[in-house]
N, C-alpha and C positions, 0 to 999 in steps of 0.2 A: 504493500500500500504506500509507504512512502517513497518506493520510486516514482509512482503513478503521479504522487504531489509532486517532485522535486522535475519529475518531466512536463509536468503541467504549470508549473511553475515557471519554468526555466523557457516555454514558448510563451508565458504571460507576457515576460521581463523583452522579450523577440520582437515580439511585435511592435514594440514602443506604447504601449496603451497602459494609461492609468484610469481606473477608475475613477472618478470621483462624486459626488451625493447624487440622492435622487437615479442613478442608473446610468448617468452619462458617464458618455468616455471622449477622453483627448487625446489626441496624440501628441505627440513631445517632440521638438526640433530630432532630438539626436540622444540617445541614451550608450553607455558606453556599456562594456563586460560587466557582470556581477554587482550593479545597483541594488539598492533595498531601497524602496520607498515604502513606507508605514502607509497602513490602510486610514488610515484619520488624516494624513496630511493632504492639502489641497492645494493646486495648481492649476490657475487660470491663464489664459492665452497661451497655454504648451505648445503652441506650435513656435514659439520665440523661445523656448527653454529649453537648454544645451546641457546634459553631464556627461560628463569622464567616466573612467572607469573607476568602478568601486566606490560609486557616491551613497554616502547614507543620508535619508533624509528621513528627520522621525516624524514620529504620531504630531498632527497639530500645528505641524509647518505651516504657514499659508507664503505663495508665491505667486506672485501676480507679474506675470511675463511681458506686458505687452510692450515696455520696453527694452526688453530682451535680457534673460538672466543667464548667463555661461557658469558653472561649476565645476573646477577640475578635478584632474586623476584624485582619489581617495579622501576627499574631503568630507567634513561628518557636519550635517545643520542638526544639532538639539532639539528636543521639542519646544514649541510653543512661541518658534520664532517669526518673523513675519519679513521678508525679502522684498521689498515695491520697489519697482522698476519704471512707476507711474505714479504722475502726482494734480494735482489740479489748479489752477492759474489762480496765483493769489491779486495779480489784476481783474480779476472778472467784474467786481463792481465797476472799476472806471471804465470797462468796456461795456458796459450793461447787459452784462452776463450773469447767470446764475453759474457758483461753483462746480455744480455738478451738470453742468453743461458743456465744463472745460475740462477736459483731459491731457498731458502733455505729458513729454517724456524727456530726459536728460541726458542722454546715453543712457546705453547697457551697463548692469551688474555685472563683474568682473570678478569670480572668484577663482585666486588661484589652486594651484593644486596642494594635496596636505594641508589643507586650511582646518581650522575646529571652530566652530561658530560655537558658542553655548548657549544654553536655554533661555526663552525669552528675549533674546537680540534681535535690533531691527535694524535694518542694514538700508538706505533709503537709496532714490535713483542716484546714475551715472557713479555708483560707487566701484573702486577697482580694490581689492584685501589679495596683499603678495600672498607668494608661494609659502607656504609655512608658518602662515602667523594664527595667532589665538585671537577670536573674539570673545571677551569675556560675557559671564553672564546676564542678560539686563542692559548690558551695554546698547547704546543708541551712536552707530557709526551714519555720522556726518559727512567724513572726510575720509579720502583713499588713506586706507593703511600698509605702510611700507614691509617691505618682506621678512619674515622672521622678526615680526614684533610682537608683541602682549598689549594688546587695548584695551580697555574697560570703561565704565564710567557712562553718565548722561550728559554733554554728549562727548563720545568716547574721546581718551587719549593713552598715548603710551605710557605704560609703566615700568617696560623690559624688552630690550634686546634680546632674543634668542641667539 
């Protein structure tokens, strides 16, 4: 029996499809070897969302792709983090706009490879976090974080060189 899962499985992880509520499914830019995506985490506009190989994403992620999220080789997102790649135009009044009428993007999310996000982090658009660095927990990244560093904090800063 559990080869049956671990083959059924393993054509799930193939096809590029994630489920997500209600019964829909997405398809994802591009998935690499042996990804885990938890079944509680959710991803919107997957078709702009890129992983590497061996990306873990947990329970309760939310990732909103539609300005395009890339995730490298072995990188681990915690649960209950939130990745937006989209944000909404804080001119809209002087344009006599309603907020939610305005959608915009900054660039792509940029995560390198071996990156560790930890739990509850939110990572906001046009962000780039080098090869190797730690997002700490809670932490609210603002600003690209350079490679092999330890960030924390609201809103994040270094606290350590790796």
């Amino acid at each position: 029996m559990i080869y049956f899962v671990r083959a059924v499985w393993g054509w799930f992880w193939r096809t590029r499809i994630h489920l997500i509520s209600r019964g829909k499914a997405i398809r994802l830019g591009s998935v690499g070897r042996d990804c885990m995506i938890y079944p509680a985490a959710r991803i919107y506009q997957g078709r702009q969302v890129t992983l590497g190989d061996r990306v873990t994403i947990n329970d309760f992620v939310h990732i909103w792709g539609g300005g395009g999220v890339a995730i490298g080789d072995d990188s681990m997102v915690a649960s209950h983090c939130a990745i937006v790649s989209q944000t909404h135009d804080v001119d809209a009044l002087r344009k006599q706009q309603k907020y939610r009428d305005t959608l915009i993007t900054r660039g792509p999310i940029v995560i390198g490879k071996n990156v560790w996000i930890g739990a509850s982090a939110v990572i906001l658009p046009g962000i780039h976090i080098g090869d190797n660095a730690i997002v700490g927990a809670g932490a609210v990244v603002t600003k690209n974080v350079a490679p092999n560093t330890v960030v924390v904090g609201t809103p994040a800063y270094a606290i350590r060189t790796l």
